[in-house]
N, C-alpha and C positions, 0 to 999 in steps of 0.2 A: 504494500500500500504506500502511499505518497505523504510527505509527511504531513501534507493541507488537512490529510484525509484521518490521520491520528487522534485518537480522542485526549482531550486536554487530560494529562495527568494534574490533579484538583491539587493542589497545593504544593506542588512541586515548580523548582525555577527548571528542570528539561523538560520538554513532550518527547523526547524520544531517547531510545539506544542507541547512539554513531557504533560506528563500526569501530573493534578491538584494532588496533594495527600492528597486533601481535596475531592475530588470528586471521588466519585465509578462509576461512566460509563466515557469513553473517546471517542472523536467523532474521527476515522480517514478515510481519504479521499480514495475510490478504486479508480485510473485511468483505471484500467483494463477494467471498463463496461464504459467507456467513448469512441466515436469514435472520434480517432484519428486527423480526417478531419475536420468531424461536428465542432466538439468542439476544434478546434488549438486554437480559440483565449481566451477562456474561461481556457484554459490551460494555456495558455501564461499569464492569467492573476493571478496567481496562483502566479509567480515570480513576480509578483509587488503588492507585500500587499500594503494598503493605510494606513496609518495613522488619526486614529483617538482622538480626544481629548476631555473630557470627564470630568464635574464639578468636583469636588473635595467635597465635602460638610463637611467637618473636623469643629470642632465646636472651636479648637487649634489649633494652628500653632507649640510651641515650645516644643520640644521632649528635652527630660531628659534622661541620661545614667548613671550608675554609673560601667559601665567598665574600668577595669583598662589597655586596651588594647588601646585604643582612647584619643590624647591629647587636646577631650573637655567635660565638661557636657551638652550641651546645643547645638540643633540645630536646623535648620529650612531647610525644603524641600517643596519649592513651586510647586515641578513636584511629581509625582508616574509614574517611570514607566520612558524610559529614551530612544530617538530618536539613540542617539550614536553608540547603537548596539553592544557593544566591547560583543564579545563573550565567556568569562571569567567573566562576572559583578556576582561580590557576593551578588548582590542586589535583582539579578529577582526572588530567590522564595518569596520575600515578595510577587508579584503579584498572588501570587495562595491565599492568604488571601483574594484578591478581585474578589474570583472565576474564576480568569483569567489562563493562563499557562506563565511558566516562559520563555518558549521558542519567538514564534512570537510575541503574544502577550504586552507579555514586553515591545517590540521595537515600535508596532505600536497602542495600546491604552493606551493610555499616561491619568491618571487622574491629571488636573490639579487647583490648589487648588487660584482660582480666588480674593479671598478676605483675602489671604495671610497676604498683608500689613497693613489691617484695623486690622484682626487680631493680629499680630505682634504689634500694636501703644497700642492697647487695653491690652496686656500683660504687654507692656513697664510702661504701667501708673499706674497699680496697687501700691497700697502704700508700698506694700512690696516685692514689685520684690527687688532681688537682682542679679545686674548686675553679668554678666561670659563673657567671651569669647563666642562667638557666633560661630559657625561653619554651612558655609554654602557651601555645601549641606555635611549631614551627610551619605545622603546612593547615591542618585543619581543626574546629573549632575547639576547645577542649569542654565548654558549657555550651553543646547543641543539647536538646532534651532529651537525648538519652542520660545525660549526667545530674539530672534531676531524682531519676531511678538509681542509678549505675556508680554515682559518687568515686568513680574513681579519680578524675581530677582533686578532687577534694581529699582522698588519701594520699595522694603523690606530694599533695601541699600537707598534710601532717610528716609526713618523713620528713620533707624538706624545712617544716618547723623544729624538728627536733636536732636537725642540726643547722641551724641558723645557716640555710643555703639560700643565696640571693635566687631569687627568682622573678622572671618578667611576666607577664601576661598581656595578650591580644585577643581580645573577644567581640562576638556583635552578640552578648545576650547577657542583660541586665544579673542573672543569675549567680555571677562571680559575688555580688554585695551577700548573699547565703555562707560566704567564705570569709567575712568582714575577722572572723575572731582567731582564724591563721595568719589573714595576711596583715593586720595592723599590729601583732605584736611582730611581726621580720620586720616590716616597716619603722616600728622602732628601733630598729637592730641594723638600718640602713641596707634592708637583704628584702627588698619587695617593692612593686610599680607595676600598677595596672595601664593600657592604653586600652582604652572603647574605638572602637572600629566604625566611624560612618560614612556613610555614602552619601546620603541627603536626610532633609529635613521635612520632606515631602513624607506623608505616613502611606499614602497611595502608592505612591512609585515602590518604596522599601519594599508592600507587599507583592509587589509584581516581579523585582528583582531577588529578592532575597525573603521567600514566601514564611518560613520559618524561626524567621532570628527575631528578637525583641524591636520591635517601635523603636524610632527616632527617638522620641520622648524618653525613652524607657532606657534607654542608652544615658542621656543627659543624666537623668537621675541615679543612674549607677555613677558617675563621676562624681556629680555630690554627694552620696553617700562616704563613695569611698576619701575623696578629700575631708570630709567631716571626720573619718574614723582616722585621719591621719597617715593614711596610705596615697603614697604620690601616683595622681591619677594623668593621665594623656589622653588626648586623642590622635588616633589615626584618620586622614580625610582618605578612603579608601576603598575599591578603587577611585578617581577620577575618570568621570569617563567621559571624554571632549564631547562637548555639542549636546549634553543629555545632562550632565550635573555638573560639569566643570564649573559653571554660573555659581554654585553655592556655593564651593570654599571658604569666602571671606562669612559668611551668616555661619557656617557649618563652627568655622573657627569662634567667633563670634562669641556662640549659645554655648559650646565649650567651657570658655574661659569666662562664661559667665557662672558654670555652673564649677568651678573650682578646677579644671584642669590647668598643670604647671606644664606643658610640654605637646609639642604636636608636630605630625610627621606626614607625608602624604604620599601616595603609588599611585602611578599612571594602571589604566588597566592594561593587562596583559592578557592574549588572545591565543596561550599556546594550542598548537595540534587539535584536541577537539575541540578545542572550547569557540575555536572560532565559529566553527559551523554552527555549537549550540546557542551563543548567546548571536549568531546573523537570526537563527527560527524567534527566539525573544523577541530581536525586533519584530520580523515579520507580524507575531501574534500580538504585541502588545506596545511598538511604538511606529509604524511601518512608515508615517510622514515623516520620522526622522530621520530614518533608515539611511540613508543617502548621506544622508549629514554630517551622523555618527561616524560610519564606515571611514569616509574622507578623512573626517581629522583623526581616525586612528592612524591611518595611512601616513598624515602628514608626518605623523609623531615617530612613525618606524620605519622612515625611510621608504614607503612608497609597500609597503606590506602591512598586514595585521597583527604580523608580531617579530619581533627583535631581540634573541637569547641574547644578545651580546652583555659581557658584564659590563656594566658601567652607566648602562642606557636601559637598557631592559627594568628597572623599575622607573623611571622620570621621563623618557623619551627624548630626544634630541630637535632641532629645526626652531625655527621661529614661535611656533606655537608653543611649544614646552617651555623655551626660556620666559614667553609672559606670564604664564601659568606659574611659574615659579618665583615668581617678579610679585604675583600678586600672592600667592605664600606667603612671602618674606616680608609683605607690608602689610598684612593683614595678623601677620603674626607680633610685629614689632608694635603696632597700636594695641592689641589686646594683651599685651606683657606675657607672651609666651615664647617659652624658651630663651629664655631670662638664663636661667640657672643649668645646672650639670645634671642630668639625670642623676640623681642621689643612689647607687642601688649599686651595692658592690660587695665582694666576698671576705670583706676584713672581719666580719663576725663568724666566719666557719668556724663549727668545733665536733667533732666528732663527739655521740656522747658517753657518758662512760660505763664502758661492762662492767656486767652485774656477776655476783657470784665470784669464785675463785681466781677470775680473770682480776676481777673489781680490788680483791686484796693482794695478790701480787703488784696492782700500779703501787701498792703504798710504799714499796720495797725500793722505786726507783728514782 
């Protein structure tokens, strides 16, 4: 079938499966030989993918980078695979690694990596860890709504409380402020910093692009919460996506630092492998007079394509357009006193904590 001809998946940011580009045959569905009547409800079921969740079996928890593009070495991602659904996530082809499709898929088979935290305590004790900033999640959400159920995020932040390890966060869902009582004692301890992740201010567009994640609003108010509890809060303007919300950065920044964030950061979108073709069907369904628009100044920003791995550029984009964009960043940021200061968040509180039992009375010895 075509993909005009696909039934909207209901709350999902894909309508469809792209094709694996690990995988040489593609399954796609005829409705044509389907009867209309017979089958309404098996149809109907089509728009309500269900979600599934699915072991993780990772034998590590902590990923290492040495890109000069991301400000950390070091992350942890308790989920693969991410409920939120934003239709732009630069994250989904990793899912075709696990034979999956970066389209539906993505959104509703979620592997998720149960033993996480043990994991994570087991890293931390090695004798020669050497503490970093920690960033969590480095590819996908770590508070999408399974972690409402699933708390594993919130176990990785008690390990990481008990040995006062710095850690960052990047979220688009209001639900990290549930964690208020891990992250404001590290934040006392200068080992903790949240960034809120927004795109626009608009509550319609969010639900369109990003069907699952918290309200604009709802984001703000995780900033002041967490500035209130004494946790240094950020925002991310994120993606930027030319011609569709580029316009709001300076409002975006703005409601920010109104609402207590000390710090703000911003990423062009990026359009890898599948993503392009899924968020080109977005526009089609859901902005198609822009469409034209959009495409262009993505183009401009990457060199006359829709996406551009190159380090250096492949988050901010290059050309004329990206330097204004960046222009108004930097004066929109300087009028509302942001980034002012040094992000505060760093590993000089490390401490291993101390064994218990006959290990505990042998330190007395040393």
């Amino acid at each position: 079938m075509t993909r005009d001809d696909h039934p909207l998946a209901a709350g999902r940011g894909a309508r469809v499966n792209t094709p694996n580009r690990f995988e040489r045959t593609h399954h796609e569905l005829d409705l044509s030989e389907l009867d209309a009547a017979d089958d309404a409800d098996y149809i109907a079921s089509l728009g309500r993918p269900p979600t599934e969740f699915l072991p993780d079996r990772s034998r590590t928890v902590v990923c290492r980078n040495d890109s000069p593009d991301v400000g950390f070495e070091a992350s942890i991602n308790p989920y693969r695979g991410c409920e939120h659904g934003c239709s732009y996530c630069y994250a989904r082809p990793g899912h075709e690694y696990l034979g999956y499709s970066a389209g539906l898929d993505f959104e509703t088979r979620i592997l998720v990596k149960h033993d996480a935290p043990e994991l994570l305590r087991r890293e931390l004790m090695k004798p020669g860890y050497e503490p970093k900033v920690l960033a969590i999640s480095g590819v996908t959400d770590p508070y999408q709504p399974a972690e409402r159920r699933l708390r594993l995020t919130r176990r990785c932040l008690e390990v990481l409380a008990e040995f006062r390890h710095p850690v960052g966060i990047v979220t688009k869902n209001r639900l990290v402020v549930r964690d208020l009582d891990l992250l404001a004692p590290l934040a006392a301890q200068g080992a903790s910093g949240v960034m809120l992740s927004i795109t626009t201010l608009d509550a319609g567009l969010a639900r369109e692009l990003e069907p699952r994640t918290s309200p604009p609003a709802a984001r703000l108010e995780a900033i002041r919460a967490l500035a209130a509890a004494g946790v240094p809060a950020g925002v991310m303007v994120a993606p930027v996506i030319p011609g569709l919300t580029d316009h709001e950065m300076p409002a975006i920044l703005e409601a920010a630092a109104a609402a207590g964030a000390r710090v703000a950061g911003y990423v062009m979108l990026r359009l890898p492998l599948a993503v392009a073709p899924l968020f080109e069907d977005w526009l089609d369904k859901h902005r198609p007079a822009v469409k034209d628009r959009v495409l262009g100044r993505i183009r401009a920003l990457r060199g006359g394509r829709l996406n551009d791995a190159r380090f250096g550029v492949r988050l901010l984009g290059e050309g004329p357009l990206a330097d204004v964009i960046r222009q108004v960043f930097h004066v929109a940021c300087r009028q509302h006193g942001l980034n002012r200061e040094r992000w505060p968040v760093s590993p000089s509180a490390f401490r291993r904590p101390e064994p218990s039992g006959p290990g505990r009375q042998l330190r007395l010895f040393e």
